[in-house]
RODO-2510 file (C-alpha; in nm, 4 decimals, decimal comma):
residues 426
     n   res          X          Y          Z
     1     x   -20,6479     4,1877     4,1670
     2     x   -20,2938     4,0591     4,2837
     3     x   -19,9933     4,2394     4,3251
     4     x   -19,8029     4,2763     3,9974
     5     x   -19,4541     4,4038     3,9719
     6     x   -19,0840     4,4121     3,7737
     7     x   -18,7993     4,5346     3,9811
     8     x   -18,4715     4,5977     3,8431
     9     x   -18,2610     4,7737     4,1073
    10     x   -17,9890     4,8346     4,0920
    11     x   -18,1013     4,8104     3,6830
    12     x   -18,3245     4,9654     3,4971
    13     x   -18,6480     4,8357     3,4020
    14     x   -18,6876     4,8559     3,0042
    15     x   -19,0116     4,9580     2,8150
    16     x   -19,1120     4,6368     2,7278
    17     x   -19,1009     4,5495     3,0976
    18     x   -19,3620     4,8481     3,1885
    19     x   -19,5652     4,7157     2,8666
    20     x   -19,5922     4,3625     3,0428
    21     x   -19,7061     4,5397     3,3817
    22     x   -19,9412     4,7116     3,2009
    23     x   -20,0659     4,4151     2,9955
    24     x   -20,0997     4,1950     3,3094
    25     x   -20,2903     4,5082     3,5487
    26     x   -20,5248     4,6295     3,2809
    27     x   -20,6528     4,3325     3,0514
    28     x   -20,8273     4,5026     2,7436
    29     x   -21,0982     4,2599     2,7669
    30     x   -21,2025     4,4518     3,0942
    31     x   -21,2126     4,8065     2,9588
    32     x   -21,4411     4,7733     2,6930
    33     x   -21,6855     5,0725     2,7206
    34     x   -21,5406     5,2067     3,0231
    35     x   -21,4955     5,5450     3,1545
    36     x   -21,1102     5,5488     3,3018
    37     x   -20,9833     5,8483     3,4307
    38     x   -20,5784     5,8942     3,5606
    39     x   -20,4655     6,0409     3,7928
    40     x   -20,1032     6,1754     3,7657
    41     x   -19,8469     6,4319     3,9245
    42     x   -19,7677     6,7371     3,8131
    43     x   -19,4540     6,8276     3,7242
    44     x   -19,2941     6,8912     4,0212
    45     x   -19,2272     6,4911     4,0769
    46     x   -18,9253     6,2768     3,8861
    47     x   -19,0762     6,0296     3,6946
    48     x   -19,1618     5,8616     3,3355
    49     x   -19,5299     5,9168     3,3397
    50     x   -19,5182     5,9651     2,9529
    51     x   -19,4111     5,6271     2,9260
    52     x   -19,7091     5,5130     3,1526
    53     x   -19,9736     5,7262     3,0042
    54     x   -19,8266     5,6048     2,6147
    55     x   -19,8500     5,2217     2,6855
    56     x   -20,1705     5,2231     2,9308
    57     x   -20,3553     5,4344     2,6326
    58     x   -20,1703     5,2053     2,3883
    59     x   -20,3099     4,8999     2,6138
    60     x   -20,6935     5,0236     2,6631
    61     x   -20,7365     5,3553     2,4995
    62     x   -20,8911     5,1903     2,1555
    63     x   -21,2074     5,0226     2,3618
    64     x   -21,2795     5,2473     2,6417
    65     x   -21,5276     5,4593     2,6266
    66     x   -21,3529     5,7360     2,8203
    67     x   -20,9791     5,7706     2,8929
    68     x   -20,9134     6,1434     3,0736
    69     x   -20,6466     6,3039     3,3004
    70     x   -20,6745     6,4335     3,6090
    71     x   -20,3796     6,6276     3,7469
    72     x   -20,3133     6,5324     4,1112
    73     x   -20,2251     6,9366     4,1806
    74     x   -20,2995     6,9333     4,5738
    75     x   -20,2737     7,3303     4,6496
    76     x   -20,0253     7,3699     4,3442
    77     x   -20,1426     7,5802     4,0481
    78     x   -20,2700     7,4678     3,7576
    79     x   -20,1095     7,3681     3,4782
    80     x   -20,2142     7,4716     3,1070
    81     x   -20,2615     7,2158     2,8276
    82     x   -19,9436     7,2835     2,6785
    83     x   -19,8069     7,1185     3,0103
    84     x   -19,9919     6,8841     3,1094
    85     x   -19,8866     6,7606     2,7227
    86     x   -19,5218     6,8288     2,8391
    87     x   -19,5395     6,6465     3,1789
    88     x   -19,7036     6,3028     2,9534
    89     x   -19,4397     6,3668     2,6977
    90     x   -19,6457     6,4197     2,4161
    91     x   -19,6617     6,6991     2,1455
    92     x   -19,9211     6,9518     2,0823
    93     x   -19,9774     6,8134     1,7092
    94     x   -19,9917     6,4299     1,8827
    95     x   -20,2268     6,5979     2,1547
    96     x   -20,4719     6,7124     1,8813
    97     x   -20,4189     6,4050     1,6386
    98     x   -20,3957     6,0431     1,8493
    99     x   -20,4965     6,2068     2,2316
   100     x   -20,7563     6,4378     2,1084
   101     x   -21,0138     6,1996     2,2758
   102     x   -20,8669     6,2648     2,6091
   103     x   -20,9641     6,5382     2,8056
   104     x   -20,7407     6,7146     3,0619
   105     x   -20,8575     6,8156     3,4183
   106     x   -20,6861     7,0124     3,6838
   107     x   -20,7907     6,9671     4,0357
   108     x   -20,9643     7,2266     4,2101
   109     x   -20,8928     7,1766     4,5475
   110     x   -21,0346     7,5628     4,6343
   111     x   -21,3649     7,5674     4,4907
   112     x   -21,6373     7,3971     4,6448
   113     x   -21,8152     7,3035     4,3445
   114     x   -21,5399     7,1076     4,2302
   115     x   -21,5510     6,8598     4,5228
   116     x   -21,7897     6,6324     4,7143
   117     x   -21,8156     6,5440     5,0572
   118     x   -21,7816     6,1328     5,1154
   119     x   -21,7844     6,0903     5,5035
   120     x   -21,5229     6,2203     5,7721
   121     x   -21,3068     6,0700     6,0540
   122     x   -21,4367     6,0403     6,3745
   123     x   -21,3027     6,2146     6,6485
   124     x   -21,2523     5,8554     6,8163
   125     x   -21,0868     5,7490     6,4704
   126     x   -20,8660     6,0362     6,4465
   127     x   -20,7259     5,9516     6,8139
   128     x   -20,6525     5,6305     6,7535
   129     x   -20,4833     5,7013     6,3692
   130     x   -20,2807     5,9426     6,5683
   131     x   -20,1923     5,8135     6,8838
   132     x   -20,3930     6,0520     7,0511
   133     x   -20,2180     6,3566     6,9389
   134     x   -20,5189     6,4890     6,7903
   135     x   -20,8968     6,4163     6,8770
   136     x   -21,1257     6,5969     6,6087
   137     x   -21,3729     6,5221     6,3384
   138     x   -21,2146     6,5817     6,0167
   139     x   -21,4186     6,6025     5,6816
   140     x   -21,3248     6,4227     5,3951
   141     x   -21,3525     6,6010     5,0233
   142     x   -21,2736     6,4407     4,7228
   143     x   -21,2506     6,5813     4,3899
   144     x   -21,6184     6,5156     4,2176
   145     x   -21,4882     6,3992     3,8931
   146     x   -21,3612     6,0725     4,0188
   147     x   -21,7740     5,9469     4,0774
   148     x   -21,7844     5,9809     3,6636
   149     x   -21,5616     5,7136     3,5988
   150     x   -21,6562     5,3434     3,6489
   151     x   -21,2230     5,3132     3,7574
   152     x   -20,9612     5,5802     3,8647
   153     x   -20,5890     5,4683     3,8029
   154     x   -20,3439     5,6413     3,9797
   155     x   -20,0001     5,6916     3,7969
   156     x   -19,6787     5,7991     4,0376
   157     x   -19,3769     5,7983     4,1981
   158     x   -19,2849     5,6712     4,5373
   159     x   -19,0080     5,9103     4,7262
   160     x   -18,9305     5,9933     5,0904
   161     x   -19,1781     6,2445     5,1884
   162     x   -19,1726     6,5224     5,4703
   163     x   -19,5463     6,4818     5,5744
   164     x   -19,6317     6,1149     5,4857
   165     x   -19,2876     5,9625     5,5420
   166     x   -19,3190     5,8190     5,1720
   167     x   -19,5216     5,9308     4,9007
   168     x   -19,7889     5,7567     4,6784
   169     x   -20,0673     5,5389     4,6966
   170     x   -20,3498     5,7126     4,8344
   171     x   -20,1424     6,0551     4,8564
   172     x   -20,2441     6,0745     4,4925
   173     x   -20,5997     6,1307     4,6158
   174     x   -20,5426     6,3125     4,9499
   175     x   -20,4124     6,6112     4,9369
   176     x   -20,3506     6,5468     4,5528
   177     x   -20,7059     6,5402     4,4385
   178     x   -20,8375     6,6339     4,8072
   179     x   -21,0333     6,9170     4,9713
   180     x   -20,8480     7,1698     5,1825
   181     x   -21,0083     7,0559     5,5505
   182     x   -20,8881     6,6993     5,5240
   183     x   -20,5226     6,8201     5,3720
   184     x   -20,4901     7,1091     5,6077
   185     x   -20,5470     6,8298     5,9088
   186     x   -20,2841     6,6124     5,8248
   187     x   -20,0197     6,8462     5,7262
   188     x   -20,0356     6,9832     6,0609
   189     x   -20,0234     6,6458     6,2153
   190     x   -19,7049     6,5933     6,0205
   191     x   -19,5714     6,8935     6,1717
   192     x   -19,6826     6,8458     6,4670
   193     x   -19,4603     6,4793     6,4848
   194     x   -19,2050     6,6955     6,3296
   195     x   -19,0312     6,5664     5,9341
   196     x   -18,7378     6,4044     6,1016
   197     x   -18,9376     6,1555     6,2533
   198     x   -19,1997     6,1107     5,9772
   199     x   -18,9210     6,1643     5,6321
   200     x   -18,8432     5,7664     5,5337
   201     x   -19,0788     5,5747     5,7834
   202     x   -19,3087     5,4002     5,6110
   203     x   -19,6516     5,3850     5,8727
   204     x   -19,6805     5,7263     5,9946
   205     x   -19,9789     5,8651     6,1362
   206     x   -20,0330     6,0938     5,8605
   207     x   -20,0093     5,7712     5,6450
   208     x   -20,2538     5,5967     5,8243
   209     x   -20,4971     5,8979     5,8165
   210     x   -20,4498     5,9090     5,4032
   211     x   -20,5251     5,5381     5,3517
   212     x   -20,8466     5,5556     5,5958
   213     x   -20,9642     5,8768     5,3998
   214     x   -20,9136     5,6967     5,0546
   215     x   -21,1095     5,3783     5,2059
   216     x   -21,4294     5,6118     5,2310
   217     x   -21,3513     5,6857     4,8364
   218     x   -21,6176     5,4110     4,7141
   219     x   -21,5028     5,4244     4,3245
   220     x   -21,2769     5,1095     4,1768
   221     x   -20,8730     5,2050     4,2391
   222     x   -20,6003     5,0522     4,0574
   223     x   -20,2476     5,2505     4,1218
   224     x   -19,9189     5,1941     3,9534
   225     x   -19,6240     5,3047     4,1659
   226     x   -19,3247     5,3860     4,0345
   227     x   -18,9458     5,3850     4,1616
   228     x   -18,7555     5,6018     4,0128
   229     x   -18,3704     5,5795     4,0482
   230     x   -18,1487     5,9578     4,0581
   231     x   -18,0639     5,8960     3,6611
   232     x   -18,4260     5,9117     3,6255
   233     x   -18,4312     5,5265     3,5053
   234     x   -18,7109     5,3132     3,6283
   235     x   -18,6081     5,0714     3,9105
   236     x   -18,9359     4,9135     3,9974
   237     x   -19,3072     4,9449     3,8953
   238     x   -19,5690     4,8217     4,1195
   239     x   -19,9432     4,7373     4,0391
   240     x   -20,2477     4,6841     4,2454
   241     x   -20,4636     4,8370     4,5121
   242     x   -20,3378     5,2041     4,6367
   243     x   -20,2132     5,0496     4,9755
   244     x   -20,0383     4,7057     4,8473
   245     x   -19,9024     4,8833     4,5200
   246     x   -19,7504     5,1764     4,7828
   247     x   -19,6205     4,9146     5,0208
   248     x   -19,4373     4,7295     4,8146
   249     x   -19,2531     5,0698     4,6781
   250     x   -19,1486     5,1789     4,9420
   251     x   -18,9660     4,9040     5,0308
   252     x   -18,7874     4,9671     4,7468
   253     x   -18,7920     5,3256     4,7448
   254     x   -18,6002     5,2716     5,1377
   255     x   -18,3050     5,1277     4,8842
   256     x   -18,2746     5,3356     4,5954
   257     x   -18,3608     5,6933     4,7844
   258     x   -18,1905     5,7129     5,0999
   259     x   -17,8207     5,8081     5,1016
   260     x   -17,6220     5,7818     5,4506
   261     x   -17,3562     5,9843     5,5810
   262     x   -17,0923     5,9545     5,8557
   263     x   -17,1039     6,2568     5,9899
   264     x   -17,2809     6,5599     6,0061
   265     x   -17,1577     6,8988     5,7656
   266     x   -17,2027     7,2391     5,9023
   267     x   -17,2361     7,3726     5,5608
   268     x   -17,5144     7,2299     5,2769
   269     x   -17,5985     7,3299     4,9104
   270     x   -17,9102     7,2427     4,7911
   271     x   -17,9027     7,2706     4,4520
   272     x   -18,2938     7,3558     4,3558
   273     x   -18,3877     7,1636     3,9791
   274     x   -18,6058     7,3793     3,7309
   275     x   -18,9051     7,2100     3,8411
   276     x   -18,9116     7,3891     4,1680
   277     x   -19,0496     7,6700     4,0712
   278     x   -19,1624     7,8481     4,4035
   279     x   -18,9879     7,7904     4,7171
   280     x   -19,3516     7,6141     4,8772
   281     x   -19,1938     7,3617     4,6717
   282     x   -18,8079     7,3945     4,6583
   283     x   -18,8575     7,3664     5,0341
   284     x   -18,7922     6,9743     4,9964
   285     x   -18,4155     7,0987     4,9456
   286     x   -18,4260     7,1396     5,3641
   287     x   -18,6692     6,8726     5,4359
   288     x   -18,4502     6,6468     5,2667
   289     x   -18,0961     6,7059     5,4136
   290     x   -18,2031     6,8727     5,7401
   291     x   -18,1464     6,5351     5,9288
   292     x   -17,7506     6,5520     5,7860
   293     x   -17,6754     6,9271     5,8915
   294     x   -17,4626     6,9702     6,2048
   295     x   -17,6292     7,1847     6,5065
   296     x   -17,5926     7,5214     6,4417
   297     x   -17,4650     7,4552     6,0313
   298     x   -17,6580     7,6058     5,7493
   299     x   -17,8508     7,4880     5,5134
   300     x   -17,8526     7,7040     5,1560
   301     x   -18,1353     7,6568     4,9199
   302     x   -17,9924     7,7227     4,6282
   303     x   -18,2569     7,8461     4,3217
   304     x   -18,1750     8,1317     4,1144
   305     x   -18,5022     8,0674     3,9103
   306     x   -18,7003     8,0867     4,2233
   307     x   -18,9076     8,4541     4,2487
   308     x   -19,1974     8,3494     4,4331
   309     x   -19,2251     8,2324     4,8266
   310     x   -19,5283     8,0594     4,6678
   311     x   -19,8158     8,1527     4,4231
   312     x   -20,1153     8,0125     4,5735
   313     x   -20,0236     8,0810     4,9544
   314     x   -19,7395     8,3419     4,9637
   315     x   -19,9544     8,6141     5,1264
   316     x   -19,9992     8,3630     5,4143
   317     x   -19,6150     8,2532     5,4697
   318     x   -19,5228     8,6233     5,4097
   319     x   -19,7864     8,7409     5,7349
   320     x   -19,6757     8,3855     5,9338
   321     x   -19,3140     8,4132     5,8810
   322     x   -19,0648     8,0638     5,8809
   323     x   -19,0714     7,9352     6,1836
   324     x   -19,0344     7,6007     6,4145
   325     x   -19,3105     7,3990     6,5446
   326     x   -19,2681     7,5135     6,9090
   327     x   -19,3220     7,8632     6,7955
   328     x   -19,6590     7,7833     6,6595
   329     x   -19,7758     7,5107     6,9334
   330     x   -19,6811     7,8052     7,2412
   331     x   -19,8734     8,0634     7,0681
   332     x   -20,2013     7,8199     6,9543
   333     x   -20,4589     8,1018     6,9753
   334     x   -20,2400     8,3721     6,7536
   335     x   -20,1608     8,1044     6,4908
   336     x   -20,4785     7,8519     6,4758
   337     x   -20,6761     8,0070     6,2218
   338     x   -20,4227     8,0238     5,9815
   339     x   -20,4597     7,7410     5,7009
   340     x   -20,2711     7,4433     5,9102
   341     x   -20,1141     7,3215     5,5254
   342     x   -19,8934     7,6371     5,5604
   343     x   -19,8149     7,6355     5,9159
   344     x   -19,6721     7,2918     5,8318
   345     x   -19,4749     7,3888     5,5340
   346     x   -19,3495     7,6815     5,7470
   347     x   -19,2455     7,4369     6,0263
   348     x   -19,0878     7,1853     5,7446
   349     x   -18,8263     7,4449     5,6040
   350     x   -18,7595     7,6018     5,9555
   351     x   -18,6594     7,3020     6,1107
   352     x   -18,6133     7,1759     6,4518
   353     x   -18,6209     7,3963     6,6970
   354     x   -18,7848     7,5324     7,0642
   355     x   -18,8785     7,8579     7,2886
   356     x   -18,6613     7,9208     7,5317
   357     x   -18,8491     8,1944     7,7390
   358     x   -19,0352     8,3456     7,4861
   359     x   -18,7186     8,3511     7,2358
   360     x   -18,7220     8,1258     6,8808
   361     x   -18,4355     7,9102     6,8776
   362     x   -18,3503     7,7112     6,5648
   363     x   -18,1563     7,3993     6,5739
   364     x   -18,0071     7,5545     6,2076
   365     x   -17,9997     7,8308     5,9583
   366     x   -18,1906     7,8341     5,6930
   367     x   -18,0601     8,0307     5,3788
   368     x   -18,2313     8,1455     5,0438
   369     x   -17,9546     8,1933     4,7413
   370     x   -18,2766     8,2774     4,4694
   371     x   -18,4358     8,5358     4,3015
   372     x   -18,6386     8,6671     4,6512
   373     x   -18,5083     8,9305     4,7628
   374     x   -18,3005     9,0293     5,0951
   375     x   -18,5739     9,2608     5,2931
   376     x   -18,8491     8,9605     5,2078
   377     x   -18,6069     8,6504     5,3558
   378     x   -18,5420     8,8628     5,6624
   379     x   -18,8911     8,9514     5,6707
   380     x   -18,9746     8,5871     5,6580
   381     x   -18,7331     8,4820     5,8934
   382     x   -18,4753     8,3298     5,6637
   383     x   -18,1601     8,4071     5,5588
   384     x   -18,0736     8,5555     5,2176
   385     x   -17,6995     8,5418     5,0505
   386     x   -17,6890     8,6345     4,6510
   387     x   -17,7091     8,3892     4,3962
   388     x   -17,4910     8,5391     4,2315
   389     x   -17,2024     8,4934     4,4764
   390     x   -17,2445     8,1509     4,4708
   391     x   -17,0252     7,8854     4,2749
   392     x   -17,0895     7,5330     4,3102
   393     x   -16,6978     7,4570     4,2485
   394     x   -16,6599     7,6135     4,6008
   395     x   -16,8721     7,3424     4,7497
   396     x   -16,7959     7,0720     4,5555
   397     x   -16,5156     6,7598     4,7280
   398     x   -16,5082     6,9474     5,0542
   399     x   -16,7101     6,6425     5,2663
   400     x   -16,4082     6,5880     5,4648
   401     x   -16,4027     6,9485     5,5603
   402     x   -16,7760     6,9553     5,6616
   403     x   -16,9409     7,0652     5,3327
   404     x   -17,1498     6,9035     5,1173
   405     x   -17,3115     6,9927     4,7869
   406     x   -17,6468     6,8544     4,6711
   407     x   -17,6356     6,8986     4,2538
   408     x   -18,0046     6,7993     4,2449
   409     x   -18,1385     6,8134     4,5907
   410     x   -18,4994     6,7462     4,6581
   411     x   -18,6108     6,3703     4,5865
   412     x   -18,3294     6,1831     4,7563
   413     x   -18,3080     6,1881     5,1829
   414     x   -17,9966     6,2296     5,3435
   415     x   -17,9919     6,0664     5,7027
   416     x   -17,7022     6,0248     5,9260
   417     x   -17,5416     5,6414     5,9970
   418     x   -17,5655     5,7375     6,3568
   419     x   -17,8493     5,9479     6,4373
   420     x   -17,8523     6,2152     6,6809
   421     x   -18,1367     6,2174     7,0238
   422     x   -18,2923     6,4843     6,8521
   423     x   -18,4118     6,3054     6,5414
   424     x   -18,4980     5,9823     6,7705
   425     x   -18,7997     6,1976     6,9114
   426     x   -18,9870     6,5076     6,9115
***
């Protein structure tokens, strides 16, 4: 199919404008007696995906045959009915009255079972995705559940992102409905490129490397890609293949989500949102201001609500520690059989930095303000102040003075007018 799209920016698209998307991508006649299954975030991404699931089931839920959720998790954990009803904005009572046909799936992307094999990347490929940083074969697992569908339709958002440089498209499938050897890979080559240099660009490596792993995913794709604006109304909605539906978001995405500064601030405040609820993700409060924080600044994640490092891979981050890339890459045979996904993340809320004879040396300071405790941020090589001595008011108008507050960090990238050598390589 074509490219379909409404953008509204710096408006708001209106819900008879996703209705005619809809109409125009999914033509009832098409779906009669067909097994559909979504795919959509969970709830740790901005967007209306009530409003998508509500007028695609409205559009072709009455003449499929099958119409079922699949919850594009990647490593998070899973999310219980009552949820997954909260993240597509429905009730329980509508859940068990006009939904009850539609069955909810989490992905699995840790049991074995739950996934199937469909090819891998060559070593050859893998060099040339990557520009020869890496040379390896690297399987490719896919959720199995996607080969009972005759279509999968892929429902998200489109944001700056730390280890693709934008998110969406294909990232739905890999690492959001992928196996843990393919995800593991390209996390680490994110890393390895650094998220300065991958945050905002649009044909990363690690980009590449997703769409070449969802071309050996032999099922029929449709993906709507949404653009979501920081009032949370929708700014564009784009319809087609994974790759030309993600393309044409991002463009947009580059306007709406990326917010330029003069100068650098030695102090940040990244106010963490609910939806954060570990720091594996309230992380994206540093990945998303770390190119705006002055050379030796810091960089507070703020998160009261935050107890956990992370529930599904805390035990790992708490034995590896936070620390740069350089760290890891000088000390290869120490570090290599850790799970590369959270070597990455530790790298990601680290930052920039180098050895210098043996000795760690971060470009900035990372510090948590949340509900982790002192002795486990200093175990983990991060900084710890109480949240409790916080007040945003303190941070608030003080730009001029080299502070800046974030009051809902996370989604939108801060880069500098004038970028510094460091974030023009690494």
């Amino acid at each position: 199919m074509n490219s379909i799209s409404k953008s509204a920016f710096p408006g708001k698209l209106t819900d008879a404008d996703v209705a005619d998307v809809v109409a125009q991508a999914l033509p009832g006649a098409n779906y009669s007696g067909k097994r559909v299954l979504l795919i959509v975030p969970d709830h740790t991404r901005t967007a209306p995906v009530g409003l998508m699931f509500k007028t695609i089931f409205q559009q072709i839920g009455g003449v499929t045959r099958e119409l079922d959720v699949l919850v594009a998790l990647g490593t998070h954990p899973p999310m219980s009915e009552e949820a997954v009803c909260g993240r597509l904005e429905i009730s329980l009572d509508e859940r068990r009255a006009k939904y009850a046909r539609v069955r909810f799936f989490n992905h699995e992307w840790d049991n074995p079972a739950a996934l199937r094999e469909v090819g891998a990347l060559t070593a050859q490929e893998v060099s040339e995705l990557t520009g020869d940083l890496f040379s390896m074969a690297v399987p490719v697992e896919i959720n199995r559940l996607v080969f009972n569908y005759d279509q999968i339709i892929i429902v998200g958002p489109v944001f700056p992102h730390e280890v693709v440089g934008f998110s969406g498209g294909n990232k739905y499938l890999f690492p959001g409905v992928g196996g843990p050897k393919i995800l593991n890979f390209f996390h680490w080559l994110g890393a390895v490129v650094t998220n300065p240099m991958i945050i905002g660009s649009k044909w990363t490596p690690v980009r590449k490397v997703v769409d070449r792993a969802g071309a050996l995913v032999k099922v029929n794709k449709l993906c709507f890609c949404m653009v979501v604006a920081p009032d949370k109304s929708l700014a564009g909605l784009f319809a087609g293949t994974p790759e030309a539906a993600w393309d044409a978001a991002s463009e947009l995405s580059r306007q709406v989500h990326i917010i330029y500064k003069d100068q650098p601030f030695h102090t940040v405040l990244s106010n963490m949102p609910p939806m954060y609820d570990d720091l594996w993700v309230a992380g994206k409060g540093m990945y998303k201001l770390e190119p705006v924080v002055a050379d030796g600044g810091e960089l507070i994640i703020y998160a009261p609500h935050v107890r956990e490092i992370s529930v599904t891979h805390g035990k790992v981050i708490e034995e590896i520690g936070y620390h740069c890339r350089d760290y890891f890459l000088q000390q290869w045979d120490q570090f290599q059989h850790h799970p590369w996904g959270v070597l990455a993340h530790s790298t990601h809320v680290r930052g920039i930095g180098a050895m210098e004879n043996g000795i760690e040396k971060c470009r900035v300071r990372v510090t948590l303000a949340t509900g982790i405790s002192e002795s486990v941020c200093r175990r983990i090589n991060l900084g710890y102040r109480d949240p409790n001595t916080i007040r945003m008011e303190d941070f608030a108008d003080r730009e001029s003075e080299g502070v800046l507050l974030v009051p809902k960090a996370g989604e939108m990238l801060y880069r500098l007018k004038h970028p510094p050598a460091w974030q023009a390589g690494g």
